[in-house]
C-alpha positions as CSV (number, residue, x, y, z in Angstrom):
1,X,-29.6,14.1,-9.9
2,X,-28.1,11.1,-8.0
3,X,-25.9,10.4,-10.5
4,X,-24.1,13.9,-10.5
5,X,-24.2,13.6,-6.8
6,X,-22.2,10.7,-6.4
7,X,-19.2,11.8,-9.2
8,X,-19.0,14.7,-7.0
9,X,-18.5,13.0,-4.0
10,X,-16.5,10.6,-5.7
11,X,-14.6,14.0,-7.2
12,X,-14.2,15.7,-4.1
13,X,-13.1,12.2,-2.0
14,X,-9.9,11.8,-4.9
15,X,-9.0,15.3,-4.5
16,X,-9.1,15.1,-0.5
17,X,-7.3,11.8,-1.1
18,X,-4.3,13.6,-3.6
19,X,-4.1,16.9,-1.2
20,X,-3.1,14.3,1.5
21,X,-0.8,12.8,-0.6
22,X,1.0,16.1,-1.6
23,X,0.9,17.1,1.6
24,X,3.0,14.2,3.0
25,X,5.5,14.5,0.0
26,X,6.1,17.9,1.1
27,X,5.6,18.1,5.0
28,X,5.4,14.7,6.1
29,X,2.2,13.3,7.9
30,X,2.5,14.5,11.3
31,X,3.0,18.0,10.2
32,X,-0.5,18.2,8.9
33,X,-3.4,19.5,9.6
34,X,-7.0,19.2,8.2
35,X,-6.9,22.8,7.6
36,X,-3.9,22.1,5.1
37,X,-5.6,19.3,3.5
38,X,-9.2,21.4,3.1
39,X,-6.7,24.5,1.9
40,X,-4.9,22.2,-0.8
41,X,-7.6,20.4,-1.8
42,X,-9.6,23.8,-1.9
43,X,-13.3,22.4,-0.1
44,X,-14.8,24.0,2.7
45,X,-14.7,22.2,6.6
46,X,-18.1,21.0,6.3
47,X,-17.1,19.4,3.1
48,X,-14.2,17.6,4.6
49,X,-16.2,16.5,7.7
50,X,-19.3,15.4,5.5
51,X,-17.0,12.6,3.9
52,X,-14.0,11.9,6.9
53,X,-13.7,12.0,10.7
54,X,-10.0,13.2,10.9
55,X,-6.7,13.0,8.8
56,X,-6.5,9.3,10.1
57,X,-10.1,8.4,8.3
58,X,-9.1,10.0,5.3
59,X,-5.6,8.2,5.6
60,X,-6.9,4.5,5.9
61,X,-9.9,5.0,3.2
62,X,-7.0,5.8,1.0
63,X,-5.3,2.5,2.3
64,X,-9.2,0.8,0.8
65,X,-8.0,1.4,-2.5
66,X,-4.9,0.2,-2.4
67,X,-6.6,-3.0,-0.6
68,X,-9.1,-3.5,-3.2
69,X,-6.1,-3.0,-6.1
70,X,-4.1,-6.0,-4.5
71,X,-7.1,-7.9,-3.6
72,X,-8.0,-8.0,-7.1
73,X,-4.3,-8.6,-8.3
74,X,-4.3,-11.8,-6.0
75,X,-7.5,-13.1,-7.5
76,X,-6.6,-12.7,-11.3
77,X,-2.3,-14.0,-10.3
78,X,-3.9,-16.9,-8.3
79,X,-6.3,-17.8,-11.3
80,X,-4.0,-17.6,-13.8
81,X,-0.7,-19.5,-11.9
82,X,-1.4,-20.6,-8.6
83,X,1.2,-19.3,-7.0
84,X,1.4,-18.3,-3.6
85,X,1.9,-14.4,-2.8
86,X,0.5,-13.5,-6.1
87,X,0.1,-9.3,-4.6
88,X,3.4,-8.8,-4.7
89,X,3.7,-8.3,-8.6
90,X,1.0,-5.8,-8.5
91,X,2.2,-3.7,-5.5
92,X,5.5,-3.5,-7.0
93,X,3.6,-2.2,-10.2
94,X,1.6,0.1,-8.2
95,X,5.0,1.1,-6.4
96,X,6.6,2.1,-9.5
97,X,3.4,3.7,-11.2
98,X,3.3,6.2,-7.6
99,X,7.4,6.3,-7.3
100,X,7.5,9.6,-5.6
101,X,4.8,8.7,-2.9
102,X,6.2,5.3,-1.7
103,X,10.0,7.4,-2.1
104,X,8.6,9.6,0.9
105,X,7.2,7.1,2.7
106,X,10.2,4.6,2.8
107,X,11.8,7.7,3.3
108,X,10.4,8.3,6.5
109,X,8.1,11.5,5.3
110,X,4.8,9.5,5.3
111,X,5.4,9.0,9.5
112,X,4.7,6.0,11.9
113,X,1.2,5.9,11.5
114,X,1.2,5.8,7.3
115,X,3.8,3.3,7.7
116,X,1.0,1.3,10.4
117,X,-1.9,1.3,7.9
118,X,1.0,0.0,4.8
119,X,1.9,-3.0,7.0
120,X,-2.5,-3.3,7.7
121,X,-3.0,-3.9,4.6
122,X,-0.4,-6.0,3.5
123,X,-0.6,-8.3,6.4
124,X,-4.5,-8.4,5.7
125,X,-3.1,-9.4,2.0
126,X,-0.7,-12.3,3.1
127,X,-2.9,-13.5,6.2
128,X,-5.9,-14.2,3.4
129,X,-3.0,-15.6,1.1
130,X,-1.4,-18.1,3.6
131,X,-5.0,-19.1,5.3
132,X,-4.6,-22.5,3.5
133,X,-0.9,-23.0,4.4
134,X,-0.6,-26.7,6.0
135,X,-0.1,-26.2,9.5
136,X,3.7,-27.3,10.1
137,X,3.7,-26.2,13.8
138,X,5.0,-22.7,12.5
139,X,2.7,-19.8,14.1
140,X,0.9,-18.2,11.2
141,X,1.3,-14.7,12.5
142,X,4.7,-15.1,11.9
143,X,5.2,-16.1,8.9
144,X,2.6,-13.3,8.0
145,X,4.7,-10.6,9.6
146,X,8.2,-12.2,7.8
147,X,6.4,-12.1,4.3
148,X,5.5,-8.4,5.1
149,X,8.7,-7.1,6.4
150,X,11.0,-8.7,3.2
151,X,8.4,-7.5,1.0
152,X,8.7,-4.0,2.2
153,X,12.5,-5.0,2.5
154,X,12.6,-5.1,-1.1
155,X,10.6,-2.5,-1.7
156,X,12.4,0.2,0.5
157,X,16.0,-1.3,-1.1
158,X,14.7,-0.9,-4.7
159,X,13.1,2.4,-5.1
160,X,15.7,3.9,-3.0
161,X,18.3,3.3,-6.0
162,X,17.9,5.2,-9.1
163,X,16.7,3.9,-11.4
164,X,14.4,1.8,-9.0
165,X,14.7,-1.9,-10.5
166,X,11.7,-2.8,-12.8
167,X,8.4,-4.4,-11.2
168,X,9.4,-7.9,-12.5
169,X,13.0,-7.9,-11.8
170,X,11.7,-6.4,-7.8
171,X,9.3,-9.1,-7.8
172,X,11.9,-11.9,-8.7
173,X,13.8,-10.5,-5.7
174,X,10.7,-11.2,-3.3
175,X,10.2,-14.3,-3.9
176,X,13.5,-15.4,-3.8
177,X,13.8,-14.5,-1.2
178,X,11.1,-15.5,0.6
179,X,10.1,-18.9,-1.1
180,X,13.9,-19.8,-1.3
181,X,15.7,-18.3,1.4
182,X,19.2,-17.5,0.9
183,X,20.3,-20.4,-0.6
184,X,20.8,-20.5,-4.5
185,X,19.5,-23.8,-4.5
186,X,16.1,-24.4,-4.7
187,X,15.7,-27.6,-3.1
């Protein structure tokens, strides 16, 4: 009985968490209400309010998974290579693999407050990543909010073209441009 229990609620939080996703494709996040999101996702009020607060508790457990996705990314890249950033491959997978929902947000549709919780988790991301950064006299915070603003740089730039560059080819860009600078040189 348990069992069935919990891939219902599992069930009914994925299709809370794709009516919100539709819903900003077509509306854009401020326009909605939970009463859209219960109407397209076709579960009653009580439903809704058994598993989320508001519209802004079912955004940011939708942010979770995207936290747990590049979590685990980080810790297989950094395994494997050691590099530094190691996310950035697998958001720009995951970018690609849901093109038409990161299109609306860097389009704007997705609002402030989607665009908030994207920049939440990937500073959380980079902060965890640069923790063990020698201390060069350079504030941390910045160098978190640099990594996060070329990466969504890049991001933005690349899926607004069509074709959107490839994952690899997007990542190559990122770290470019952020472990290299400008410069063609490498020094």
């Amino acid at each position: 009985m348990q069992r069935s229990k919990d891939r219902r609620t599992v069930r009914t939080r994925r299709n809370l968490g794709d009516a919100l996703v539709a819903l900003i494709l077509r509306k854009g996040y401020e326009a909605i209400t939970v009463q859209d999101i219960i109407d397209e996702a076709d579960v009653g009020r009580s439903t809704f309010y058994m598993h989320y607060t508001g519209k802004e508790d079912l955004l940011r457990a939708s942010f979770e998974t995207l936290r747990a996705v590049l979590a685990e990314a980080a810790a297989t890249q950094r395994g494997q290579e050691g590099e530094p950033l190691p996310f950035s491959l697998a958001l720009f997978e995951h970018a690609c693999a849901h093109k038409q929902v990161y299109r609306a947000l860097a389009g704007g549709r997705g609002g402030v407050v989607v665009g908030k919780q994207i920049r939440l988790v990937l500073a959380d991301v980079v902060r965890k990543d640069l923790a063990n950064e020698p201390d060069d006299g350079m504030p941390a915070e910045i160098r978190v909010q640099f990594v996060v603003d070329a990466f969504l740089a890049v991001l933005s730039w690349s899926i607004g073209r069509k074709p959107a560059l490839p994952p690899p080819r997007m990542d190559a860009i990122f770290r470019r441009l952020v472990l290299h600078g400008l410069s063609a040189r490498t020094s």
